[in-house]
ChimeraX commands (.cxc) that place a marker at each C-alpha (Angstrom):
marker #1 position -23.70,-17.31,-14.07 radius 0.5
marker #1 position -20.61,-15.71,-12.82 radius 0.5
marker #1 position -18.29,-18.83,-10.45 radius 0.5
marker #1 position -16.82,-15.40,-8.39 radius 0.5
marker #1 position -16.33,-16.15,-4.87 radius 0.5
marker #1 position -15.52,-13.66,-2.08 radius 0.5
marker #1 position -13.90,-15.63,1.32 radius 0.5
marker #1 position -12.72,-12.93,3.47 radius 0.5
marker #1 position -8.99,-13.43,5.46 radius 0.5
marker #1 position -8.37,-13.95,9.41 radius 0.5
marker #1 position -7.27,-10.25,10.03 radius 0.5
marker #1 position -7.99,-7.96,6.43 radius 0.5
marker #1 position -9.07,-8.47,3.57 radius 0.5
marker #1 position -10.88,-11.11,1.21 radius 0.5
marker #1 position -9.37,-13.69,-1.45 radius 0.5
marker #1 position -11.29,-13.80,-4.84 radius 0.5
marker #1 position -12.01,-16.51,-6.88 radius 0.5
marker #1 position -13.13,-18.12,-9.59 radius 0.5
marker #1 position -12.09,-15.34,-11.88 radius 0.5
marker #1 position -9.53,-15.05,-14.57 radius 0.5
marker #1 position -8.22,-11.61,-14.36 radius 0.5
marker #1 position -7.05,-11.56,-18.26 radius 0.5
marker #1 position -10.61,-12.65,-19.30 radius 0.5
marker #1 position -12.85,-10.72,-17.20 radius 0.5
marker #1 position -16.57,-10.18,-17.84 radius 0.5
marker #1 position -18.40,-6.35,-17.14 radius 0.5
marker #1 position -20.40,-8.42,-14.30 radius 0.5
marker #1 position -17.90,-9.56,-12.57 radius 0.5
marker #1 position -15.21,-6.74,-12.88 radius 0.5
marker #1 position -17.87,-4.70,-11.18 radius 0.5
marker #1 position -18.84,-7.62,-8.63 radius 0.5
marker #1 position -14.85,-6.95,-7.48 radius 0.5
marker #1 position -15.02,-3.46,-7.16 radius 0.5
marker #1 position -17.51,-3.94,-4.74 radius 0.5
marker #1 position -15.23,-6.22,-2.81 radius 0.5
marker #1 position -12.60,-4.01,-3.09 radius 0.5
marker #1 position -14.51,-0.97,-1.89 radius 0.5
marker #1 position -15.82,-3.48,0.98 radius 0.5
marker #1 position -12.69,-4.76,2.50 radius 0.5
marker #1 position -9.94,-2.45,0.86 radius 0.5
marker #1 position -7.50,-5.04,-0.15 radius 0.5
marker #1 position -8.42,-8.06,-1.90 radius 0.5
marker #1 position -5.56,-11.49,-3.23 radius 0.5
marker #1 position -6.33,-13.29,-6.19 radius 0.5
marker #1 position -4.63,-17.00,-6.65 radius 0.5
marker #1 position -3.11,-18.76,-10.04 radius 0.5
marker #1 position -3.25,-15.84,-12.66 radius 0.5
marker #1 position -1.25,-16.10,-15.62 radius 0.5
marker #1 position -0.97,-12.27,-16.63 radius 0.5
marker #1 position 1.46,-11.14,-19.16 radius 0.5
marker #1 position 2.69,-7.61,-18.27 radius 0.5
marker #1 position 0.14,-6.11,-21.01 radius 0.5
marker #1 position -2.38,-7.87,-19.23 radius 0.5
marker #1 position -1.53,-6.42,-15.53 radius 0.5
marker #1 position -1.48,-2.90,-17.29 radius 0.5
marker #1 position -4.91,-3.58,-18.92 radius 0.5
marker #1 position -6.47,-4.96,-15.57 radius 0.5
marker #1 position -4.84,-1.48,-13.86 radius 0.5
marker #1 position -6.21,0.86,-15.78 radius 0.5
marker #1 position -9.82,-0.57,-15.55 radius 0.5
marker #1 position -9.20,0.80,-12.33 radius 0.5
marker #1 position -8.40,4.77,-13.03 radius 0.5
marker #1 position -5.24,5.97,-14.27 radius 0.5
marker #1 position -2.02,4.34,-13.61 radius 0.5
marker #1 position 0.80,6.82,-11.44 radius 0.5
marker #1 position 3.98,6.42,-13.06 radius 0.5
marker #1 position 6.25,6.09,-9.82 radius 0.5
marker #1 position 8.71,8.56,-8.86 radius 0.5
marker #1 position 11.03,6.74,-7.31 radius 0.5
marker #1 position 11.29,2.84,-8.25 radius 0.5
marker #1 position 12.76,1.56,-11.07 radius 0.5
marker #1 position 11.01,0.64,-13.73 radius 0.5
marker #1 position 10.17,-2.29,-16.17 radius 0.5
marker #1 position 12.01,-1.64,-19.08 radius 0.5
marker #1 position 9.16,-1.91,-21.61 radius 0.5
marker #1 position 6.46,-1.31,-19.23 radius 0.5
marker #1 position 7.19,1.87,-17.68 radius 0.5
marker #1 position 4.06,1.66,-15.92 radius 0.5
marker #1 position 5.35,-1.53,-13.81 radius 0.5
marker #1 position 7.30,-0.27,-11.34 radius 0.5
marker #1 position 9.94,-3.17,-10.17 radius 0.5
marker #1 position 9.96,-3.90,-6.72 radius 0.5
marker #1 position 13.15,-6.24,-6.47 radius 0.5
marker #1 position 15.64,-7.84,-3.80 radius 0.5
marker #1 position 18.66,-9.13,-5.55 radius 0.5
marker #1 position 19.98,-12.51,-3.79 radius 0.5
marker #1 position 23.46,-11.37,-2.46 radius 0.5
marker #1 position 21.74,-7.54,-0.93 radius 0.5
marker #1 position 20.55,-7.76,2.46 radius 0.5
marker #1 position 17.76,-4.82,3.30 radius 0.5
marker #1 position 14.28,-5.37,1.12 radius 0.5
marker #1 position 11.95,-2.26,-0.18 radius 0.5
marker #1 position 9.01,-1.70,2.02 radius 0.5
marker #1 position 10.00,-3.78,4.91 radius 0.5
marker #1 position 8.29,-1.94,7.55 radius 0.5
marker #1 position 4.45,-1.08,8.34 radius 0.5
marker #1 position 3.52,1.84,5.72 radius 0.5
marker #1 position 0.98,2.81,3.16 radius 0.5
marker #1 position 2.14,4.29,-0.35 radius 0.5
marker #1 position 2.27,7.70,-1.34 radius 0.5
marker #1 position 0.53,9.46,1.18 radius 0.5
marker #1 position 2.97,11.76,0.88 radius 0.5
marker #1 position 1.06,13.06,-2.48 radius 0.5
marker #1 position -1.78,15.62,-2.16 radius 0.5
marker #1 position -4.04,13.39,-4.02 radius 0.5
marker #1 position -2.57,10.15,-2.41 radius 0.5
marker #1 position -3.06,6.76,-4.70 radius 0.5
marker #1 position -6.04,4.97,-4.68 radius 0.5
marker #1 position -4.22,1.29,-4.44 radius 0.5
marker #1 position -1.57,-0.65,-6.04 radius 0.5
marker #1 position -1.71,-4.03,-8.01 radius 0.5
marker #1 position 1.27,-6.47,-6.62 radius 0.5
marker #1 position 2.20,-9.49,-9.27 radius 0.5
marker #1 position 4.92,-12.10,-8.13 radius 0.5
marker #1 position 7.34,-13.14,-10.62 radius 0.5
marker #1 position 10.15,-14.27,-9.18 radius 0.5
marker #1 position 10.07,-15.74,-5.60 radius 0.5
marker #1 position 12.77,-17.49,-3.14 radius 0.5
marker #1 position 11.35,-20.82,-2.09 radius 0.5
marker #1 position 10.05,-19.91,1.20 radius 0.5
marker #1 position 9.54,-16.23,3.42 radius 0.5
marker #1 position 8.90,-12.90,1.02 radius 0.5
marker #1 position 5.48,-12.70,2.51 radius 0.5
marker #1 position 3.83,-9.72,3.03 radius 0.5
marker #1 position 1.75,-8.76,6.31 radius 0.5
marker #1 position -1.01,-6.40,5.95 radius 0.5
marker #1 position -3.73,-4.60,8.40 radius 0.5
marker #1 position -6.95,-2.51,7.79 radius 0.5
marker #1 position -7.29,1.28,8.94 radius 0.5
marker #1 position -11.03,0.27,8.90 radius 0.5
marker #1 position -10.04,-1.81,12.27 radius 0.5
marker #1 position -7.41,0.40,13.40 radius 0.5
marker #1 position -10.44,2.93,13.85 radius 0.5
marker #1 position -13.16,1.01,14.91 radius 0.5
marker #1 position -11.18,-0.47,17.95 radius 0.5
marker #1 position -10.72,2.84,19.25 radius 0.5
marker #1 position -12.84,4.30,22.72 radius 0.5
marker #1 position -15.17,6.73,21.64 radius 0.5
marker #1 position -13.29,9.74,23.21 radius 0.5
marker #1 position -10.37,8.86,21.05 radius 0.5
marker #1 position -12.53,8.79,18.24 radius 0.5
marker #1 position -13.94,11.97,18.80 radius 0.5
marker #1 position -10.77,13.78,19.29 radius 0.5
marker #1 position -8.87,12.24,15.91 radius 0.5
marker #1 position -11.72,13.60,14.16 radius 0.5
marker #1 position -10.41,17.17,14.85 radius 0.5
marker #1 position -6.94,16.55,13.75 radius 0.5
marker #1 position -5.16,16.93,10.61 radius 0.5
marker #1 position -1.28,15.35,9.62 radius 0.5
marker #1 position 1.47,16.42,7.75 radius 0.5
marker #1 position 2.81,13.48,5.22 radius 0.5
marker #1 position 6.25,13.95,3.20 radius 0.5
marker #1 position 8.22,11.75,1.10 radius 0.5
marker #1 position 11.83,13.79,1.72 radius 0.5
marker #1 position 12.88,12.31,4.76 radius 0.5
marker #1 position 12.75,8.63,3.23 radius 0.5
marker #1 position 13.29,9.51,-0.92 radius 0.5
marker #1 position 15.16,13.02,-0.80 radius 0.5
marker #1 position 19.07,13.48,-0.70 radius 0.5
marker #1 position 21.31,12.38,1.96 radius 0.5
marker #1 position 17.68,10.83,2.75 radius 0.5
marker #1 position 16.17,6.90,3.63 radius 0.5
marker #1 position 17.39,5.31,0.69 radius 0.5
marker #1 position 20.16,7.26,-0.45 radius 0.5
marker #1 position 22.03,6.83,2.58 radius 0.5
marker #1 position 22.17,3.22,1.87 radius 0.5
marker #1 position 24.08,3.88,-1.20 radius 0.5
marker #1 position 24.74,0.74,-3.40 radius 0.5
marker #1 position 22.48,-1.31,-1.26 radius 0.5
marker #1 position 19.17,0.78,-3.17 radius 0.5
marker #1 position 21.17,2.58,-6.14 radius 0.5
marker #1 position 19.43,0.24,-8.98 radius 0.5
marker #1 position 16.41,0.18,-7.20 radius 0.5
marker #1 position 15.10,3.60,-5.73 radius 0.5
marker #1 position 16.36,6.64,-7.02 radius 0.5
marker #1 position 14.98,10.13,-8.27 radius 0.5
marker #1 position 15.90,12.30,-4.77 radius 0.5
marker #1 position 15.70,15.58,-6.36 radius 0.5
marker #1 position 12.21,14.88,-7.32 radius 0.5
marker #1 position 11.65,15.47,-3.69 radius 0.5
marker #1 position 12.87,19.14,-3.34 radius 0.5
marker #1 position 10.16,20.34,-5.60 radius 0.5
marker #1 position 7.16,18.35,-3.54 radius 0.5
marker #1 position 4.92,20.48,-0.80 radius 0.5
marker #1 position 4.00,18.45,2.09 radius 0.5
marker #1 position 0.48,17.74,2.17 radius 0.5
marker #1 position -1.96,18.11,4.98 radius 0.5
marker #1 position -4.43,15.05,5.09 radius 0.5
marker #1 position -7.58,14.39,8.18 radius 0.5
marker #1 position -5.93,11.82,10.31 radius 0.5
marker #1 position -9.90,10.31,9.74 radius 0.5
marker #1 position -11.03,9.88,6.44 radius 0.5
marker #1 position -14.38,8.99,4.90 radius 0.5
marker #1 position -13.21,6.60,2.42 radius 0.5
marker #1 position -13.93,7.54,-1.09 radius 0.5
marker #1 position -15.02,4.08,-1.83 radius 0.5
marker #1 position -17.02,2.18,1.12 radius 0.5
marker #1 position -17.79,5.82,2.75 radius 0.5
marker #1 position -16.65,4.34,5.97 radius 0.5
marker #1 position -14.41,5.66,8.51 radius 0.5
marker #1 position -10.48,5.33,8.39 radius 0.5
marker #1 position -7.79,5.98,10.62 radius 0.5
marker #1 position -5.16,7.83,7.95 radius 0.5
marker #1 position -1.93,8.45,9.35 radius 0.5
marker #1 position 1.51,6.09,8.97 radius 0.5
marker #1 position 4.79,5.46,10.64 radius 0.5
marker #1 position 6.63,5.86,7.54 radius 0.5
marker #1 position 5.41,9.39,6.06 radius 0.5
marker #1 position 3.56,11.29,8.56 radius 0.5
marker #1 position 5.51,13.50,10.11 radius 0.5
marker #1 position 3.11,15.19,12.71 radius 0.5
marker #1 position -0.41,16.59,13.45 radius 0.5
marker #1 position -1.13,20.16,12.03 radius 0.5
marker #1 position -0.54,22.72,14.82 radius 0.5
marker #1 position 1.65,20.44,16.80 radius 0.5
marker #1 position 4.90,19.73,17.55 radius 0.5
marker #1 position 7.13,16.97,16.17 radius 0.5
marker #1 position 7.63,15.81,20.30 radius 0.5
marker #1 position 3.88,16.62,21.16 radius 0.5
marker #1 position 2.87,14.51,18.09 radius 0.5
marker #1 position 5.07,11.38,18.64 radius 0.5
marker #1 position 3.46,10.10,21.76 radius 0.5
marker #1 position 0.15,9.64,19.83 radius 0.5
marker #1 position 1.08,8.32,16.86 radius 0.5
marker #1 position 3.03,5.78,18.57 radius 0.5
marker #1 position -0.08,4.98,20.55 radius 0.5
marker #1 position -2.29,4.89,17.60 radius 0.5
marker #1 position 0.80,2.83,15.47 radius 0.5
marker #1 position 0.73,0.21,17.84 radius 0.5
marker #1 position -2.82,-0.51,17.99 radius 0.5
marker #1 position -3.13,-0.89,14.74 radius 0.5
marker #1 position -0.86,-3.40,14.33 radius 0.5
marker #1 position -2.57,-6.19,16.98 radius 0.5
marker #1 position -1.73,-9.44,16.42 radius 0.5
marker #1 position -5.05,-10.50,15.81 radius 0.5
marker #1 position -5.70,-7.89,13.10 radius 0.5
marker #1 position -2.72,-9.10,10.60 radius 0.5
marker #1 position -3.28,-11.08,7.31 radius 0.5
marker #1 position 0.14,-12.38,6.34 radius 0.5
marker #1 position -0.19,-12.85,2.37 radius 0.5
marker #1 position 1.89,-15.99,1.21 radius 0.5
marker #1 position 2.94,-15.65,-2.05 radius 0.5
marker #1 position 2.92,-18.60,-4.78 radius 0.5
marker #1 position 3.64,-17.60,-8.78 radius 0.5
marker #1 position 0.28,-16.23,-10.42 radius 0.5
marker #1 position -0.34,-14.51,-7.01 radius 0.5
marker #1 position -2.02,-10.93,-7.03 radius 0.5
marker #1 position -2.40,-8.75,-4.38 radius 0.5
marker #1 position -4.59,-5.47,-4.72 radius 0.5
marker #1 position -4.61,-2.98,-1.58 radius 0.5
marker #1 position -5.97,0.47,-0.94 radius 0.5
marker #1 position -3.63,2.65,0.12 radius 0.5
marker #1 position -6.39,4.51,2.56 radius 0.5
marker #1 position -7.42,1.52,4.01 radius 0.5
marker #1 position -4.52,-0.74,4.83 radius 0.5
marker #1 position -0.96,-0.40,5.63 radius 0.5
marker #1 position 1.46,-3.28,4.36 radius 0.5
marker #1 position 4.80,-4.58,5.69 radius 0.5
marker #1 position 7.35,-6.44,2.93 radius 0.5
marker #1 position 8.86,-9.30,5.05 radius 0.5
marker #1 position 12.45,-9.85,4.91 radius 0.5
marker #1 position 13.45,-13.82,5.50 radius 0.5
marker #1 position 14.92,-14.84,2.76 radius 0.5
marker #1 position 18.56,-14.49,2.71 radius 0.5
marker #1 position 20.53,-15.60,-0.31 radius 0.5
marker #1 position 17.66,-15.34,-2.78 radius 0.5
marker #1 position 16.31,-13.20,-5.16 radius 0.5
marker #1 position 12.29,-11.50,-5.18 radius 0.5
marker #1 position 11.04,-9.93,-8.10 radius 0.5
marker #1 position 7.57,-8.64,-7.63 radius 0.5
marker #1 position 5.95,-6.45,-10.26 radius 0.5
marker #1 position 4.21,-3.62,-9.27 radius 0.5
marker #1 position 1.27,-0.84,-10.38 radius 0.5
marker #1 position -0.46,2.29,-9.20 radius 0.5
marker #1 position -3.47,3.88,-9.66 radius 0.5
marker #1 position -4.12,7.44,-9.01 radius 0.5
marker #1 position -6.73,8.28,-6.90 radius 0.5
marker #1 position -8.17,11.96,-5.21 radius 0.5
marker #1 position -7.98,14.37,-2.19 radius 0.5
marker #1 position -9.23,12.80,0.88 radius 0.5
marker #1 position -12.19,14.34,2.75 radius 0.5
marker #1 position -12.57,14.42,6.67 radius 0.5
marker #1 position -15.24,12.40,8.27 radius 0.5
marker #1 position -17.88,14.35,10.27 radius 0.5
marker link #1:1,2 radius 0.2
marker link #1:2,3 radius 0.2
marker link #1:3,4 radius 0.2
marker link #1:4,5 radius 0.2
marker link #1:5,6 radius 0.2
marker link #1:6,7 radius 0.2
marker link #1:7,8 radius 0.2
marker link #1:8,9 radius 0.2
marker link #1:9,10 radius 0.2
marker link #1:10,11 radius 0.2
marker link #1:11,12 radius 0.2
marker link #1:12,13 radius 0.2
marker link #1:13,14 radius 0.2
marker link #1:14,15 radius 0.2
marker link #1:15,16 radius 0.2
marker link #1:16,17 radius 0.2
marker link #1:17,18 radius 0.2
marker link #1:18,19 radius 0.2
marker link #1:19,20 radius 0.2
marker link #1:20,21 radius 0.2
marker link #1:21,22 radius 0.2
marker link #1:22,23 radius 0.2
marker link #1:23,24 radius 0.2
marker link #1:24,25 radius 0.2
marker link #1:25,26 radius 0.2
marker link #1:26,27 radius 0.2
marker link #1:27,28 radius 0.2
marker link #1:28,29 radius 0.2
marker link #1:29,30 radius 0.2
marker link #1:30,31 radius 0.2
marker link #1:31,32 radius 0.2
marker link #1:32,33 radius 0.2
marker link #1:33,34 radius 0.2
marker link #1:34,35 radius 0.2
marker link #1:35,36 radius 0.2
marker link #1:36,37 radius 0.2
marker link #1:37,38 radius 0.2
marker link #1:38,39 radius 0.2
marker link #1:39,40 radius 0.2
marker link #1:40,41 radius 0.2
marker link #1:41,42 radius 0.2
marker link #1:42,43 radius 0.2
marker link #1:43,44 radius 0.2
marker link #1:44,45 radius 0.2
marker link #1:45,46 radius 0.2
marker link #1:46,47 radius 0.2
marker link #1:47,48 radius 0.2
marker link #1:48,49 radius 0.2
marker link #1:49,50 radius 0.2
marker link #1:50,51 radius 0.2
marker link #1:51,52 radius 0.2
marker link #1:52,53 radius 0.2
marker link #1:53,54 radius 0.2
marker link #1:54,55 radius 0.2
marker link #1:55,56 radius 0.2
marker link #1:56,57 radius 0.2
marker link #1:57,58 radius 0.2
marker link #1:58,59 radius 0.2
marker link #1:59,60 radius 0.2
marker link #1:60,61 radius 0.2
marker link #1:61,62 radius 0.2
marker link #1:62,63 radius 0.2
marker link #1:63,64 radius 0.2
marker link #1:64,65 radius 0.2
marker link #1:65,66 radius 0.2
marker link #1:66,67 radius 0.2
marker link #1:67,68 radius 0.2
marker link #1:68,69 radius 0.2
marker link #1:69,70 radius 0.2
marker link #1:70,71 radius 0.2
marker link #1:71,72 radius 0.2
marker link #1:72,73 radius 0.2
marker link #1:73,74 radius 0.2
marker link #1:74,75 radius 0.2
marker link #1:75,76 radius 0.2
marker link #1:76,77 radius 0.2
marker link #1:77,78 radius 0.2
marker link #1:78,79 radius 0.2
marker link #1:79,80 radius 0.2
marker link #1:80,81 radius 0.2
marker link #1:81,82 radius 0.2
marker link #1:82,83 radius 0.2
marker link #1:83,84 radius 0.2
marker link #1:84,85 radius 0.2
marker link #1:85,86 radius 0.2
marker link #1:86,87 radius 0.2
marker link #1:87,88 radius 0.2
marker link #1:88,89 radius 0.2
marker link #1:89,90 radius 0.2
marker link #1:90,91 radius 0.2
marker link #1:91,92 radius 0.2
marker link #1:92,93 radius 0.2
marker link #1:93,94 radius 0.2
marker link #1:94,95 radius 0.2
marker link #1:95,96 radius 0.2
marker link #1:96,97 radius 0.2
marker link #1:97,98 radius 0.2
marker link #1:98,99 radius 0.2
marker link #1:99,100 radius 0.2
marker link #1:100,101 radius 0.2
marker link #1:101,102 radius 0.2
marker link #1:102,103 radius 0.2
marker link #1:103,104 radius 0.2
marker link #1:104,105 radius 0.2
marker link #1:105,106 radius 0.2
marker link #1:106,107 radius 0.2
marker link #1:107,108 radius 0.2
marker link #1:108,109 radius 0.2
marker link #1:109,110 radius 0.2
marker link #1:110,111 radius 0.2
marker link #1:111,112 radius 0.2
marker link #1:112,113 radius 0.2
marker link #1:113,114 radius 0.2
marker link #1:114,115 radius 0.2
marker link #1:115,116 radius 0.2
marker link #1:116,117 radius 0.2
marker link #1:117,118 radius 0.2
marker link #1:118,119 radius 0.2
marker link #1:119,120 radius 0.2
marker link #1:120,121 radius 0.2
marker link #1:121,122 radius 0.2
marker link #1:122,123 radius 0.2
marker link #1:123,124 radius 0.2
marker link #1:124,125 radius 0.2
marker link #1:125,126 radius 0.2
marker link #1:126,127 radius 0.2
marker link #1:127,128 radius 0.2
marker link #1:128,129 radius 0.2
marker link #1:129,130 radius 0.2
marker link #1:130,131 radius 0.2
marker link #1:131,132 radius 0.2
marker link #1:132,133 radius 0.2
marker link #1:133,134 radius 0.2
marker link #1:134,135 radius 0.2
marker link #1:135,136 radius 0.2
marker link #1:136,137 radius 0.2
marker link #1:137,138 radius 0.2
marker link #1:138,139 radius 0.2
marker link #1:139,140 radius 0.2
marker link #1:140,141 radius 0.2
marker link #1:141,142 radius 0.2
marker link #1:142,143 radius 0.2
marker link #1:143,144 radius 0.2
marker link #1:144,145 radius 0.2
marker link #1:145,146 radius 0.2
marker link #1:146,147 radius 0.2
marker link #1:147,148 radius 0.2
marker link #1:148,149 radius 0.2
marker link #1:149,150 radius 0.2
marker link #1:150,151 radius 0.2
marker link #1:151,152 radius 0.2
marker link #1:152,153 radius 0.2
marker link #1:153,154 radius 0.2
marker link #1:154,155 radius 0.2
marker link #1:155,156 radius 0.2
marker link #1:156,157 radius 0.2
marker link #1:157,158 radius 0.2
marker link #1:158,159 radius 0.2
marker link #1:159,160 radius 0.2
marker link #1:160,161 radius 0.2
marker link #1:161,162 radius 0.2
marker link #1:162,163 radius 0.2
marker link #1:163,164 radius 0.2
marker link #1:164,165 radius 0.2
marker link #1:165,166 radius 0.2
marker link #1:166,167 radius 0.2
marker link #1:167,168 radius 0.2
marker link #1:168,169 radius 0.2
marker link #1:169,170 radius 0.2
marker link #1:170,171 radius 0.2
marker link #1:171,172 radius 0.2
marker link #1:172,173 radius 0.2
marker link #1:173,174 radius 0.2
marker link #1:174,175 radius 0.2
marker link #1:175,176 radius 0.2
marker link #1:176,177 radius 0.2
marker link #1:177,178 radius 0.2
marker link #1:178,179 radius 0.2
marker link #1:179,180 radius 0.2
marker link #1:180,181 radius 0.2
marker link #1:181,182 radius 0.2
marker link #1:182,183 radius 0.2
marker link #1:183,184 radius 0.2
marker link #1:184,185 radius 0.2
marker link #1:185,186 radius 0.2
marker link #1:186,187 radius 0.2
marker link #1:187,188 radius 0.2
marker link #1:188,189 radius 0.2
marker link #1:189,190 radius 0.2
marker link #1:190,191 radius 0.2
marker link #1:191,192 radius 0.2
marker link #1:192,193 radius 0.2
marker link #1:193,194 radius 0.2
marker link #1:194,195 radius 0.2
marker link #1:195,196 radius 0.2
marker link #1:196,197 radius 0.2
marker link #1:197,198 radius 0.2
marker link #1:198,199 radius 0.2
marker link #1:199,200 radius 0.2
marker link #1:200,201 radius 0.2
marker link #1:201,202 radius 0.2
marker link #1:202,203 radius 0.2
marker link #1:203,204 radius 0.2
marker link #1:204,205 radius 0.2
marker link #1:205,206 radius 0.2
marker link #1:206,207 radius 0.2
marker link #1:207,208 radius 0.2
marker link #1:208,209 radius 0.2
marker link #1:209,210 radius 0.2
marker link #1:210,211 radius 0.2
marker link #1:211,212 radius 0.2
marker link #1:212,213 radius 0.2
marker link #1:213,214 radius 0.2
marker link #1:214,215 radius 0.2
marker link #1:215,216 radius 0.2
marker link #1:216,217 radius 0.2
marker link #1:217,218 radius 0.2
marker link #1:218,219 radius 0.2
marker link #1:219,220 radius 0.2
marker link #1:220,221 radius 0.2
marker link #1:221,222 radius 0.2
marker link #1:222,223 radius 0.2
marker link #1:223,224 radius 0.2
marker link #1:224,225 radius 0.2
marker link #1:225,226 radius 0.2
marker link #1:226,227 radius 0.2
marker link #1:227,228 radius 0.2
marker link #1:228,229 radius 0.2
marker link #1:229,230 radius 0.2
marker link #1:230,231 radius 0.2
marker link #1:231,232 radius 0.2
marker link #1:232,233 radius 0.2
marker link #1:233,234 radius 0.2
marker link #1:234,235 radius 0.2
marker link #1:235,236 radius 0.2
marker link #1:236,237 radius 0.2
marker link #1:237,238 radius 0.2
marker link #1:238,239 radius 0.2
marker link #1:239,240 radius 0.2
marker link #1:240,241 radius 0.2
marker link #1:241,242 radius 0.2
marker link #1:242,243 radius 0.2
marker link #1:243,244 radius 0.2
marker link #1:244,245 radius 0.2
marker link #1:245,246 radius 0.2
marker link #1:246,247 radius 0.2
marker link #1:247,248 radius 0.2
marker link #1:248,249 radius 0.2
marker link #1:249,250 radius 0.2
marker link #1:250,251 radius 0.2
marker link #1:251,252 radius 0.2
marker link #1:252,253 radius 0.2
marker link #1:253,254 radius 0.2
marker link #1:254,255 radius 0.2
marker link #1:255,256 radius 0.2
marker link #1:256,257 radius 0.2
marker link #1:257,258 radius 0.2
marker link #1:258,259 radius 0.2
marker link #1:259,260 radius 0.2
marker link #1:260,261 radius 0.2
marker link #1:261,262 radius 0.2
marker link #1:262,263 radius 0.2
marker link #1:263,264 radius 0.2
marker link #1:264,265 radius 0.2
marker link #1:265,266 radius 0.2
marker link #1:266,267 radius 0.2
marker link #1:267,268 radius 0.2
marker link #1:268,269 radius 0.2
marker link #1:269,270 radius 0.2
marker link #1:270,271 radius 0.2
marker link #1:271,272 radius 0.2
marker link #1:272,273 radius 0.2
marker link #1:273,274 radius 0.2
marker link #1:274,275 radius 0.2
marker link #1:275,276 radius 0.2
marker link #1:276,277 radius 0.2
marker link #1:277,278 radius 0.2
marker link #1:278,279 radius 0.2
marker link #1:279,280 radius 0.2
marker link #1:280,281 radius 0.2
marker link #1:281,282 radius 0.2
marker link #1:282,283 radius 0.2
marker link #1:283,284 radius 0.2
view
């Protein structure tokens, strides 16, 4: 009899235990999809994976996106290293985002392993589109159902872009900027139907949407601002503390994630992997 246990978090999301993810049955590796698909973002506690073992739990999951932009493990290219060195002072990811919508078929999720971690802060924050949409008035509903949003990765990745401009602060860490020159913006509903749960989503993100389709950059930024803020209520936050052996495993299309930076002086290593996903479909 499987020992799996789902307790969901204050806020998003639902810790699993009872599982070892290096020795996992058929039964329950399906039982955890489930979850996933349920609450879109799901922490496991006290795993001891090697980095052949996070690879092999990844790709149970659909194939792994080998990352454009962030270094990578030197023998696992498919571990891409997300790293804060102790004497640099700005983090990767420390603001309220969701990965790669900026791709046409954005990513279904991405598989988070600590391995090195200062001795307190590093935590990260997360929140579920799920909410963000549900908590809306019906009207407001109604009308983001109409709307499309433009996503692109230049403005944050590209040259004389984000990252770059930082220089030495990023150089060994983020990289790639022509990469960007060669990418097409994509146009994604601003509500989804997740391909998972089938449920509603709110799909749009402070750090890669650029605008609705048909509007202006200025007509655009009063809602998004609106709907950025809402999502982000105090009440709706899970704030992740990391230990070693932690996992955390979020859907990109139904939570955004925020990298907290409080930790001064020491160094974070966290190991991390994609999975591909598909083109997102409109709710109606």
């Amino acid at each position: 009899m499987s020992k799996l246990s789902v307790n969901p978090q204050p806020g998003a999301g639902a810790e699993v235990t009872g599982v070892k993810l290096n020795q996992l049955s058929d039964t329950d590796f399906q039982e955890i999809q489930s979850v996933f698909a349920e609450y879109g973002l799901i922490f496991f506690r006290d795993q001891e994976l090697t980095e052949a073992d996070h690879v092999a739990f990844a790709r149970r999951w659909g194939n792994i996106n080998i990352n454009r932009f962030f270094a990578a493990h030197k023998d696992y290219p498919e571990i891409a290293l997300v790293t804060k060195e102790a004497g640099q002072a700005e983090n990767i990811g420390g603001d309220w985002h969701t990965d790669h919508s900026y791709d046409h078929e954005p990513a279904l999720g991405s598989i988070l392993l600590a391995r090195d971690l200062p001795p307190s802060g590093g935590d990260t924050w997360f929140v579920s589109m799920y909410k963000a949409f549900e908590q809306l008035s019906d009207g407001m509903k109604n009308t983001l159902r109409g709307l499309r949003a433009v996503h692109s990765a230049k403005h944050v990745f590209g040259a004389q872009q984000g990252y770059e401009l930082a220089g030495d602060e990023f150089g060994q860490r983020i990289g790639n900027a022509p990469a960007t020159e060669e990418m097409i913006n994509p146009v994604h509903p601003v509500v989804i139907k997740h391909p998972l749960s089938g449920k509603e989503a709110l799909y749009v993100n402070s750090a890669f949407t650029l605008h609705f389709e048909g509007w202006t950059p200025e007509e655009s930024a009063v809602l998004l601002e609106f709907l950025y803020k809402e999502a982000v209520r105090e009440d709706h936050i899970s704030r992740f503390k990391w230990r070693p052996g932690s996992i955390a495993f979020w859907d990109n299309r139904a939570t955004w994630h925020n990298a907290q930076n409080d930790y001064p002086g020491y160094r974070r290593e966290m190991h991390r992997i994609t999975i591909d996903g598909c083109a997102l479909a409109a709710s109606t």
